[in-house]
Phi, psi and omega in degrees: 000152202238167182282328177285003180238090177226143183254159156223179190278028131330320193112019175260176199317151151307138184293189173298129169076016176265173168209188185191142173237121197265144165292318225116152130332143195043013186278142153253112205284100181284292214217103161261130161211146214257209120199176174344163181032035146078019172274142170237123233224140176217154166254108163257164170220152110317067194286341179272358152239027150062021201228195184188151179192177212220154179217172147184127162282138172254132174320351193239324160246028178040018183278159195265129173228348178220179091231175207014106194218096164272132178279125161273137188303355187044169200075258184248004188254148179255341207277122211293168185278162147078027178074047203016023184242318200251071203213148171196162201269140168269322181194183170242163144210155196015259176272003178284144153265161149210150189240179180234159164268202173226160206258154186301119210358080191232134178258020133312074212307130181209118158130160135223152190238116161276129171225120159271076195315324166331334187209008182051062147201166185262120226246003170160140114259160205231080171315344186279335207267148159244148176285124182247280195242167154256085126017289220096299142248030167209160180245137167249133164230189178197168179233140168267132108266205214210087187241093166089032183083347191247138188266154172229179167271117165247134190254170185222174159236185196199160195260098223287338167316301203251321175092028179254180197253145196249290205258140125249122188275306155117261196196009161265131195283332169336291186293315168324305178293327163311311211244349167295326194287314185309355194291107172262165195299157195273019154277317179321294183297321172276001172059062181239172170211126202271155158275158142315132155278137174202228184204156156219199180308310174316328194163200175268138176221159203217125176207155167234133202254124170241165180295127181086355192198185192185110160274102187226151183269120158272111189253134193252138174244094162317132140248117152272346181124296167317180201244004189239149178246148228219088166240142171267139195205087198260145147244176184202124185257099205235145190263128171052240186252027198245108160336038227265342193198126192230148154174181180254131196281346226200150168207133169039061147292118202292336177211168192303113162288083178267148148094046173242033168207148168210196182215131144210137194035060164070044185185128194248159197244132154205131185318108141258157167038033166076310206276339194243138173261140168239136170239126164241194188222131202224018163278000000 
């Protein structure tokens, strides 16, 4: 990228090799995870309707290969999970996602759902199951139950392809926690780089230190006068002290958009105004 290939939130053209994705209207882009072939796999909501749906993207040119893709329970059930509002994503393996529901009124996470967004459809659910770790070619999962009146875990490893069962492990958490710690984590595993939080005079600031360069976010609190608050949330794409790339994620916000940007292989993904993803290539 050249210093001449540069936005501002104005509108003007995206440099060479960027793309931009509208969600919908009223959509707020909630969850990116990445997976084989060059897929970019997302969670969106609705919040004034209370609604939630699945996407996929390929990471490298935005063409739509899934969108409003509601997750369902599969099997003899139709009925989308979580009321179609209370569903969120856990993890990938090779072309899959997989998401979860949540347990009755709980932010404990209960179900997995394998979908292939690639082709829209959903490839096994396991509703009994809960999600712990990715393996690699198992998943540790466990089932709650209710034993002498006191609930416990009974764990598994479970096969992400099929959702069937590889292992049973039983209720003792030893081996389970052994294998939970080995598990490495899904920025590691999707090869993402998350921003740093921090501050300077001004405010909150957000970065990712890359070689030679840096993406960092800034969040701002507007005082107008008014009693609601207006924070601004800008990025900026800079080689040393040289500017190459800016706009605004964000304008008059109730809050701070944070942990709305990321980099992975040389490209950075980032939420604007909630609906829209934009990508650039910053190699």
């Amino acid at each position: 990228m050249t210093a001449k290939s540069f936005v501002t939130s104005d509108g003007q053209p995206l440099p060479e090799g960027a793309w931009s994705w509208h969600g919908g209207k009223g959509a707020m882009i909630w969850q990116l995870m990445f997976a084989d072939g060059g897929l970019l796999l997302g969670l969106k909501r609705f919040p004034e309707q209370r609604r939630a749906s699945l996407f996929c993207l390929s990471s490298e040119t935005g063409q739509v290969f899934c969108d409003d893709f509601v997750l369902a329970g599969g099997g003899d059930s139709s009925e989308p999970v979580g009321d179609g509002w209370m569903i969120g994503l856990e993890t990938t393996h090779r072309n899959l996602l997989f998401c979860h529901g949540f347990q009755s009124g709980s932010p404990e996470h209960q179900g997995i759902w394998a979908v292939d967004l690639s082709i829209g459809t959903l490839v096994w659910s396991r509703p009994d199951f809960a999600f712990a770790a990715n393996l690699g070619e198992t998943f540790l999962a466990y089932k709650s139950r209710v034993f002498a009146g006191f609930p416990e875990r009974d764990y598994y490893l479970i096969d992400p392809f099929t959702g069937r069962e590889v292992e049973h492990i039983g209720t003792d958490p030893e081996r389970f926690n052994q294998l939970r710690n080995e598990a490495i984590g899904e920025e590691d595993r999707q090869g993402v780089m998350l921003p740093s939080a921090g501050m300077d005079e001004s405010g909150h600031v957000e970065t990712i230190e890359l070689a030679g360069s840096s993406v960092t976010a800034t969040h701002r609190l507007a005082c107008d006068g008014g009693t609601e608050s207006a924070w601004s949330s800008v990025l900026a794409f800079n080689a040393g002290e040289r500017l190459l790339y800016k706009d605004a994620m964000g304008k008059a916000e109730a809050v701070p958009l944070f942990n709305n940007f990321l980099v992975k292989d040389q490209r950075l993904y980032y939420i604007k105004e909630r609906e829209v993803l934009v990508s650039i290539d910053l190699s």
